[in-house]
C-alpha positions as protocol buffer text, in pm:
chain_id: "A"
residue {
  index: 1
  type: UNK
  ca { x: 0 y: 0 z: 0 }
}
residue {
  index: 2
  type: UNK
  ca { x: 118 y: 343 z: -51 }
}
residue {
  index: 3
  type: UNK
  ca { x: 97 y: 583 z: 197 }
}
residue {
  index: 4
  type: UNK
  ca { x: -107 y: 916 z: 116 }
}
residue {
  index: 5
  type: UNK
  ca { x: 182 y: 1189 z: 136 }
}
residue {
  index: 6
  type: UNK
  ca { x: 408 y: 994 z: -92 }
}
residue {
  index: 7
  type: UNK
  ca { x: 370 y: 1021 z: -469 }
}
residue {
  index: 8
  type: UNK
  ca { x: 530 y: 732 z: -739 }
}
residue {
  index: 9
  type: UNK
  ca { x: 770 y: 849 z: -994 }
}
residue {
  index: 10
  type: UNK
  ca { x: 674 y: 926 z: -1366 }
}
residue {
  index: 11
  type: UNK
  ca { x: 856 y: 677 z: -1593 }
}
residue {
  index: 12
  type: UNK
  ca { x: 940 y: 863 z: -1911 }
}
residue {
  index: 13
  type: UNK
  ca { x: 1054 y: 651 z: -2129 }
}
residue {
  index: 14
  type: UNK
  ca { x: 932 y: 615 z: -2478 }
}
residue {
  index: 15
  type: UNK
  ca { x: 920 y: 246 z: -2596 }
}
residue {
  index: 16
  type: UNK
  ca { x: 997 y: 223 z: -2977 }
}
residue {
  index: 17
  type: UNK
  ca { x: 902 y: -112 z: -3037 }
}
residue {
  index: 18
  type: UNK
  ca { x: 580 y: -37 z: -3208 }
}
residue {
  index: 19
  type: UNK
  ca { x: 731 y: 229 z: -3427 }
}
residue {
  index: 20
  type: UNK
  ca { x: 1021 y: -20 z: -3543 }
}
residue {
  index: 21
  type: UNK
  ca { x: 755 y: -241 z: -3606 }
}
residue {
  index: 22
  type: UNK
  ca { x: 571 y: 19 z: -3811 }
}
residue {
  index: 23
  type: UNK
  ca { x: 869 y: 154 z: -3981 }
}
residue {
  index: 24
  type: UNK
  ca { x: 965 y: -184 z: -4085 }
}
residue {
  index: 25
  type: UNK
  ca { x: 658 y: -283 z: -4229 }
}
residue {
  index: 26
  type: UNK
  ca { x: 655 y: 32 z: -4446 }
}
residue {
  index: 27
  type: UNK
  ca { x: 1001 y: -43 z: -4576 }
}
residue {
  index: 28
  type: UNK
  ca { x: 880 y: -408 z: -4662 }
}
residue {
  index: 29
  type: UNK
  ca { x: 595 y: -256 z: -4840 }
}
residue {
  index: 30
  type: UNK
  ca { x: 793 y: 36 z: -5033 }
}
residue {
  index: 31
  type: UNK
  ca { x: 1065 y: -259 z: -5128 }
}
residue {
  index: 32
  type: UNK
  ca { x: 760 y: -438 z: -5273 }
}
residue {
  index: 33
  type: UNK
  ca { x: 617 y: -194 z: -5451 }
}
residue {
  index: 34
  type: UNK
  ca { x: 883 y: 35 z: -5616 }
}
residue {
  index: 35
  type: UNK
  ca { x: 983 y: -200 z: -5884 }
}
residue {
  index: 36
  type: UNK
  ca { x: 584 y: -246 z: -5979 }
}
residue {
  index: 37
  type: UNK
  ca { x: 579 y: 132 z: -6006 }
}
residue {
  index: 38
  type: UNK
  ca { x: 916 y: 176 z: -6239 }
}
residue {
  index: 39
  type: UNK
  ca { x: 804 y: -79 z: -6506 }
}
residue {
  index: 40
  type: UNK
  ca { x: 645 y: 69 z: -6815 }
}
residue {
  index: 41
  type: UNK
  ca { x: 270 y: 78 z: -6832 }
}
residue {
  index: 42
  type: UNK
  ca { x: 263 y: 165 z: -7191 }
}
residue {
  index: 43
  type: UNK
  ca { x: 142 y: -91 z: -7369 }
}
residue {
  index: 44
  type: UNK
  ca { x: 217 y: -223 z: -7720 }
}
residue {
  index: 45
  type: UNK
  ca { x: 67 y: -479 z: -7902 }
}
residue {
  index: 46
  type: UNK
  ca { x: 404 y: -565 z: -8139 }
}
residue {
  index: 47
  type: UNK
  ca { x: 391 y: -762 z: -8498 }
}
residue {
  index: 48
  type: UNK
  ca { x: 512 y: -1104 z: -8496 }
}
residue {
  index: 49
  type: UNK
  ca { x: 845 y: -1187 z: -8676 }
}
residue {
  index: 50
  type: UNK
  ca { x: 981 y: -1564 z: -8799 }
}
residue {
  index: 51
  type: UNK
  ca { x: 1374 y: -1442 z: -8811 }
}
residue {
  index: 52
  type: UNK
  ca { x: 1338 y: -1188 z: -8502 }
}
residue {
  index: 53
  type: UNK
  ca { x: 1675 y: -1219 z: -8311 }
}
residue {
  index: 54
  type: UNK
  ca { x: 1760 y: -1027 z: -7978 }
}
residue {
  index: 55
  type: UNK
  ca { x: 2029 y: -743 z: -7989 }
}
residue {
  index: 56
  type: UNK
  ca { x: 2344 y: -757 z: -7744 }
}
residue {
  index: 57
  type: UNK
  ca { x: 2319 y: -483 z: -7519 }
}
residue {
  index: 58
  type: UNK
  ca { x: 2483 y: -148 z: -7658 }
}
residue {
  index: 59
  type: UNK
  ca { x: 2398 y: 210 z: -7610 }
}
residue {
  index: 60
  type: UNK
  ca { x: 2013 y: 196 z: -7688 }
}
residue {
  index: 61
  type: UNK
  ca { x: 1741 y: 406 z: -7621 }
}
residue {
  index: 62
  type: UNK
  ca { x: 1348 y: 289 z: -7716 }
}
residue {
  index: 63
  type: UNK
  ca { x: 1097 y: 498 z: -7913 }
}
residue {
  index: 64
  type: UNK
  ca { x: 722 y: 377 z: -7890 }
}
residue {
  index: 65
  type: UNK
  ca { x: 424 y: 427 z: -8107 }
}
residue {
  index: 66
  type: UNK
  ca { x: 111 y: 340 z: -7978 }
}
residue {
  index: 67
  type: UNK
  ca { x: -230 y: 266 z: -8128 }
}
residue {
  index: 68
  type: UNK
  ca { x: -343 y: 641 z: -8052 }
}
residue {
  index: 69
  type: UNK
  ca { x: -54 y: 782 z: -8194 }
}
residue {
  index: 70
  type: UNK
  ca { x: 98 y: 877 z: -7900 }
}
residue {
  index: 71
  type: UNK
  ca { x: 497 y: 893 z: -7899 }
}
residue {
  index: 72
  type: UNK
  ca { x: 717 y: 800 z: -7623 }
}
residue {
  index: 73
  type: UNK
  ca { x: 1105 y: 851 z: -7541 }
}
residue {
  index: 74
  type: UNK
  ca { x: 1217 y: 623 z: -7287 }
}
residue {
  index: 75
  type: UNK
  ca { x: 911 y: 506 z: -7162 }
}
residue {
  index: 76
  type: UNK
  ca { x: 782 y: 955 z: -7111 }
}
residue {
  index: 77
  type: UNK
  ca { x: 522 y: 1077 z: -7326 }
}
residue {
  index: 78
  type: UNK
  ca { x: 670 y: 1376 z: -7610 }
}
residue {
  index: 79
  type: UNK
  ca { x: 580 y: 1527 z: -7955 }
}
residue {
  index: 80
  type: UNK
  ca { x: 763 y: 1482 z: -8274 }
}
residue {
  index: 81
  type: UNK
  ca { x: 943 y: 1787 z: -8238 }
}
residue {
  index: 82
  type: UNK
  ca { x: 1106 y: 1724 z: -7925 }
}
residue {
  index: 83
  type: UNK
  ca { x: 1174 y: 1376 z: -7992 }
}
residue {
  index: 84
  type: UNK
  ca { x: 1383 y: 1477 z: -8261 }
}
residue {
  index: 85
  type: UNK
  ca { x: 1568 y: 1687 z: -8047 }
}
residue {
  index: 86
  type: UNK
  ca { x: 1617 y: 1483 z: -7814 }
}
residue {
  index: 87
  type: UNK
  ca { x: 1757 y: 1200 z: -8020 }
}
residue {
  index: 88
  type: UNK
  ca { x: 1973 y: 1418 z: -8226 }
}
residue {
  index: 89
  type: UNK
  ca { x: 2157 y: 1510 z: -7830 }
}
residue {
  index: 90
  type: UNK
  ca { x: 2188 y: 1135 z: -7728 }
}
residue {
  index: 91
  type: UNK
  ca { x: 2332 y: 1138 z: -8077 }
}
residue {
  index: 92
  type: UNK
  ca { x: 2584 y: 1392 z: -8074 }
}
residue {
  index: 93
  type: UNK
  ca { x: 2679 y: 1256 z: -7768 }
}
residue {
  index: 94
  type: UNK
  ca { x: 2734 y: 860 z: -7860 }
}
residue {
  index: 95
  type: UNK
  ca { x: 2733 y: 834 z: -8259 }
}
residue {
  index: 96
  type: UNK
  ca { x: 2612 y: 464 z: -8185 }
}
residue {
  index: 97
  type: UNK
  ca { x: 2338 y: 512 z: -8081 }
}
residue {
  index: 98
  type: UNK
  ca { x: 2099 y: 244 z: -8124 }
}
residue {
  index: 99
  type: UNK
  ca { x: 1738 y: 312 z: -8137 }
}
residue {
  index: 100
  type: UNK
  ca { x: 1477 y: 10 z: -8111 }
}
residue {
  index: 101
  type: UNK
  ca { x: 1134 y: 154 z: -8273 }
}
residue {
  index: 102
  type: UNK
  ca { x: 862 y: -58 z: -8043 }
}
residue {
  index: 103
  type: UNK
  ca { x: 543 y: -4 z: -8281 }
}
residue {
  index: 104
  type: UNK
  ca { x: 196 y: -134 z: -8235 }
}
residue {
  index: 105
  type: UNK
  ca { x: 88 y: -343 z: -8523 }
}
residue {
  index: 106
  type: UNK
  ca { x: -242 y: -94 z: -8552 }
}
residue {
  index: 107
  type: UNK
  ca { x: -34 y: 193 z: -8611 }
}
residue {
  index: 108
  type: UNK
  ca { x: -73 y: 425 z: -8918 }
}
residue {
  index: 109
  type: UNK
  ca { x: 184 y: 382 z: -9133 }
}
residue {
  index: 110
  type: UNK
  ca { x: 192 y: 769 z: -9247 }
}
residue {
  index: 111
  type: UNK
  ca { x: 365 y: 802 z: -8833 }
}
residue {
  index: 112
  type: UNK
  ca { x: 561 y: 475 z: -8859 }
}
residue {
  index: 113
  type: UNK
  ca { x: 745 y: 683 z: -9184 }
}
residue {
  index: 114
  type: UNK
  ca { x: 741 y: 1085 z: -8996 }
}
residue {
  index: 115
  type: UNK
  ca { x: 962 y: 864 z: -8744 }
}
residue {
  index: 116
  type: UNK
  ca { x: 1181 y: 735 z: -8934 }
}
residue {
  index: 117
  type: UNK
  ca { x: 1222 y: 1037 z: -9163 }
}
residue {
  index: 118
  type: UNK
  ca { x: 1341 y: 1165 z: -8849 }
}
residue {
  index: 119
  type: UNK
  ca { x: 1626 y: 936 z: -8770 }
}
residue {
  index: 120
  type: UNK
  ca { x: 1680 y: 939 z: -9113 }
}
residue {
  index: 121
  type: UNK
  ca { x: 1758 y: 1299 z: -9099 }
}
residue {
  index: 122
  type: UNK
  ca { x: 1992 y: 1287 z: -8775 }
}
residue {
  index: 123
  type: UNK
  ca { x: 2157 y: 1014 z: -8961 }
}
residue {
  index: 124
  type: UNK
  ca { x: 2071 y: 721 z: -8698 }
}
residue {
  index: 125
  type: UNK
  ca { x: 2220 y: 392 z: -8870 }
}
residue {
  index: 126
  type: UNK
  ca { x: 2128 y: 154 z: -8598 }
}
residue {
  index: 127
  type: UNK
  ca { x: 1734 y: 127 z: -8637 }
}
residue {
  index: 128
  type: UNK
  ca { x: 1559 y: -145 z: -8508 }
}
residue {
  index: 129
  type: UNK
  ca { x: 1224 y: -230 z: -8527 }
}
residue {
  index: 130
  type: UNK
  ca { x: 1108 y: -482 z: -8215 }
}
residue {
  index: 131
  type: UNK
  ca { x: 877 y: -767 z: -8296 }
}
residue {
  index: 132
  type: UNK
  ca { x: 738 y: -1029 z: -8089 }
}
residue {
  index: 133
  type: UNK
  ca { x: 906 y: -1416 z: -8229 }
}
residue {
  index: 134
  type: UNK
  ca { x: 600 y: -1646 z: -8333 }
}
């Protein structure tokens, strides 16, 4: 029993289990989830090829065409215009370059030609068009 005059000490002390806890559950889930978030959502429905071979790995970058038209450098959404600028400064910078053209099969062919009038005119010789192997 405690007598009336005499009052018990405050512990203050902060237990951190439950936040480790907490903090390592959110690192679990953020490890899980940050390689979903980094892969492409663009999708591309690509023609099918009999003699389709896969390239070694060089200096590459990807251009896709989608069914709407819709351009994309390296997986981000740009016009015409700044595609070409873009690929004539990865260009200047590794003569190289390799481009793989990822088109889907519904594409007009009138934008399938603008693009490669475009690497035609920066004078890209390593064009390659990616196909799905049957």
């Amino acid at each position: 029993m405690r007598s009336p005059g005499r009052r018990q000490k405050l512990i203050a002390e902060i237990n951190i289990t439950p936040f480790t806890d907490v903090i390592l559950v959110l690192l679990i889930i953020f490890m899980i989830t940050t390689p979903l978030i980094l892969q492409s959502n663009i999708r591309v429905n690509l023609p099918s090829s009999a003699s389709g071979q896969p390239q070694e790995q060089a200096r590459q970058i990807s251009v896709m065409v989608t069914n709407e038209g819709m351009i994309y450098l390296e997986n981000k959404a740009t016009s015409k215009k700044s595609l070409k600028a873009d690929v004539s400064r990865l260009h200047q910078a590794n003569p190289n370059l390799e481009v793989i053209l990822f088109s889907d099969r519904m594409v007009r062919f009138k934008d399938l030609v603008a693009l490669l009038d475009i690497f035609n005119e920066l004078g890209i010789k390593n064009l390659n068009i990616a196909t799905k192997t049957e």
